[in-house]
N, C-alpha and C positions, 0 to 999 in steps of 0.2 A: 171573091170568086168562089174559096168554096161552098157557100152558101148557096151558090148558081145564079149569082148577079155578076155578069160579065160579058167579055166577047163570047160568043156561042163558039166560035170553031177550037179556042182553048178549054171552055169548059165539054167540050164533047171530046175531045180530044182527051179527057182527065176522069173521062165517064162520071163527069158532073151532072145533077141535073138540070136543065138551066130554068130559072125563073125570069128572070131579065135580060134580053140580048140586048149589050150595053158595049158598045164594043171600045170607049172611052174609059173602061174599070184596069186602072194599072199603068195607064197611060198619061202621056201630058206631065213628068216629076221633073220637079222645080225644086232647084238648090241653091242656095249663094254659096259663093268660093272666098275662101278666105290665103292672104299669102303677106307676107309681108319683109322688111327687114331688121337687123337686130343687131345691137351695139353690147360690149361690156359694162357693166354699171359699178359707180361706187355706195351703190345702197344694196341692203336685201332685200331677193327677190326668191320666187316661190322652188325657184331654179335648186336654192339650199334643201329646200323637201324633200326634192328627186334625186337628190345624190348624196344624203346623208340621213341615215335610218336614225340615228340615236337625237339629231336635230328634228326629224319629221313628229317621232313620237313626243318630245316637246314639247311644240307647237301644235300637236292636237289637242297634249291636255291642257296648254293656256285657253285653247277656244272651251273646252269642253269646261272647264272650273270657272274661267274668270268673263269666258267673252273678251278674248284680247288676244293678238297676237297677228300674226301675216293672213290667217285664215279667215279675219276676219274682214278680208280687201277682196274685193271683187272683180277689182279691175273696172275698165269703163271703157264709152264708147261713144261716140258724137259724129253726127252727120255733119255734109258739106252741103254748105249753105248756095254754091252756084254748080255743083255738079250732084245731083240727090242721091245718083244710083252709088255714090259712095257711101258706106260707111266707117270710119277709125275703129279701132278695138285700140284701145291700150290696154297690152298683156304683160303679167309680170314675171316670164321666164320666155326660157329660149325653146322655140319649138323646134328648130334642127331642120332637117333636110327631111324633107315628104315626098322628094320625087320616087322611091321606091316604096310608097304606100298604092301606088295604083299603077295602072299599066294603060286605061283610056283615059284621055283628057277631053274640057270641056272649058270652055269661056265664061258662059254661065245658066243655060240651061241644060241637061240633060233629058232624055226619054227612056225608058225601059223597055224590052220586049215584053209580049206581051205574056209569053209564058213565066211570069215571075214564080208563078206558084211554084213550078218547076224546077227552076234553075239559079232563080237570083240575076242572072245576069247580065247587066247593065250594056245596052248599045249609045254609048256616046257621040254627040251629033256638033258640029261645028258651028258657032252663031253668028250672028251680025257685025260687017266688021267695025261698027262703032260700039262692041263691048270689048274689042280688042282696045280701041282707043283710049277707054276708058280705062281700061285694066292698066295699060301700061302709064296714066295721065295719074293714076290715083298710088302708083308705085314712086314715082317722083313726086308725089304730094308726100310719103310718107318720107322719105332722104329730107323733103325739104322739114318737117317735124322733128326730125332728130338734129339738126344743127343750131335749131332752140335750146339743145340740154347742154351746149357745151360741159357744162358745170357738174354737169353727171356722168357724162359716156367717157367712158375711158379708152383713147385710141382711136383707129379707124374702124370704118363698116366690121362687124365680126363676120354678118353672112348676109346678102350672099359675097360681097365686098366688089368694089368697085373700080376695082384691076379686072375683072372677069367681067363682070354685070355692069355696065355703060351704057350702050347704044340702044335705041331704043327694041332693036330685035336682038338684043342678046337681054333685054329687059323680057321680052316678049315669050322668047325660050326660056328663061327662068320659070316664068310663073308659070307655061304650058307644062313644065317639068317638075315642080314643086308646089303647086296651088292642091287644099285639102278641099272639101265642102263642111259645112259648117252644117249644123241640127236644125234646117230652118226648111225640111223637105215639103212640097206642098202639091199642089196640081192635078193629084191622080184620080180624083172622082169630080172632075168640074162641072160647075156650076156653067148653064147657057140655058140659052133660047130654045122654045120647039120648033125641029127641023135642025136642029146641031147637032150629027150624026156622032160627036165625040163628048155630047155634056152627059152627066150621068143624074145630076138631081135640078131640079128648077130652082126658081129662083125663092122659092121659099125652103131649100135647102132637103124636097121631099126626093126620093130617088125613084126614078122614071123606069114605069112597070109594073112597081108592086104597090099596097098601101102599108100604112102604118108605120115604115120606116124612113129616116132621115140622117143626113149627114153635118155633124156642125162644128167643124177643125177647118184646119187649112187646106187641107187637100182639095176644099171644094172651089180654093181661087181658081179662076180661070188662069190667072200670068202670078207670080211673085213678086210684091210691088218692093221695090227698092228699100235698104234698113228690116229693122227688127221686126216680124210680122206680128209679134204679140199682140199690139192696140188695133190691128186690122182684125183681130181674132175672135177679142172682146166687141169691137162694133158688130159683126156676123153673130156673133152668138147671140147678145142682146135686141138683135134683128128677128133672128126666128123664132127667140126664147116668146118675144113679144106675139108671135105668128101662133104660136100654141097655144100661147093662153087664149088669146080671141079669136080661137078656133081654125085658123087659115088655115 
């Protein structure tokens, strides 16, 4: 937008000059929400990092000398083979309580106004209520995960625990009150068809209006497709990587 690629009434409003009335520029952001539950464990976990300085320093110099130590786990993550819009993370500490990291909630898309330039400030919109279904289908997917580790979890649920968190709407309010988003934001300059008053670059990824420029990340999906967006990242890039060379 400052460049004066955007909706004209925020960039006149910001006494921008506008080069492309795009009124799709800042619009349309896409996140996945991440939430989950969490046991006490009889292994070490990264958990020891964050609460003990003279252990943290450590464990930076095993990774940094030898290439060894907890730093050098990454954790991991694996989709559901009959529900896709899941994915698992297995993480190796406790992330705690998020419900007083944000103050609007969302399912699992969000939208921005459009004065972002402005303000930053996020207008959260209510979705579909089959990503409700899923949210609360893929929270009793993860209970049913932890009851595999008998051999490791020590005691009952730590959080949210299952004296409070049961039912499927006290499932439901958990996650509306404690769900983060995750670094997977995308949407906000999408890709469409001409006559799509909200796409901002076509399908060779060029931005509608000007020449010479284009956009080749995430932002130009049109939806968030379920899991890690990385290898959908790498096919688009190799897409129009391909578009420039043979001149398209």
């Amino acid at each position: 937008m400052v460049s004066g690629i955007g909706p004209r009434k925020t960039l006149e409003t910001l006494n921008i000059t506008v080069l492309s009335d795009l009124p799709g520029v800042g619009q349309n952001l896409w996140d996945q929400v991440y939430y989950g539950a969490s046991f006490r464990v009889n292994v070490e976990t990264s958990s020891c990092e964050n609460s003990d300085k003279v252990y943290a320093a450590q464990v930076a110099q095993d990774y940094l000398n030898n290439q060894t130590g907890p730093l050098t786990s990454v954790g991991g993550f694996f989709d559901s083979t009959d529900w896709p819009e899941i994915e698992y993370l297995v993480e190796n500490s406790f992330d705690g309580n998020n419900s007083e990291l944000h103050r609007h909630r969302s399912e699992r898309r969000i939208s921005i106004c459009h004065d972002l330039l402005r303000s930053g400030c996020p207008a959260f919109q209510r979705e579909h209520p089959a990503d409700i279904e899923i949210a609360i289908v893929a929270f009793k997917r993860v209970r049913e995960l932890w009851t595999l580790m008998n051999g490791t979890t020590i005691g009952e649920e730590y959080f949210p625990g299952t004296a409070s968190v049961s039912t499927d709407e006290e499932i439901l309010d958990f996650i509306r009150g404690g769900l983060i988003t995750l670094w997977h934001a995308a949407g906000t300059c999408k890709m469409g068809k001409d006559g799509d008053a909200d796409a901002v670059v076509d399908n060779r990824a060029r931005v509608k209006g000007v020449s010479g420029l284009r956009v080749v990340d995430a932002s130009v999906f049109p939806l968030l497709p379920p899991g890690h967006p990385q290898a959908t990242v790498y096919a688009i890039a190799e897409k129009i990587a391909e578009d420039i060379l043979m001149g398209r």
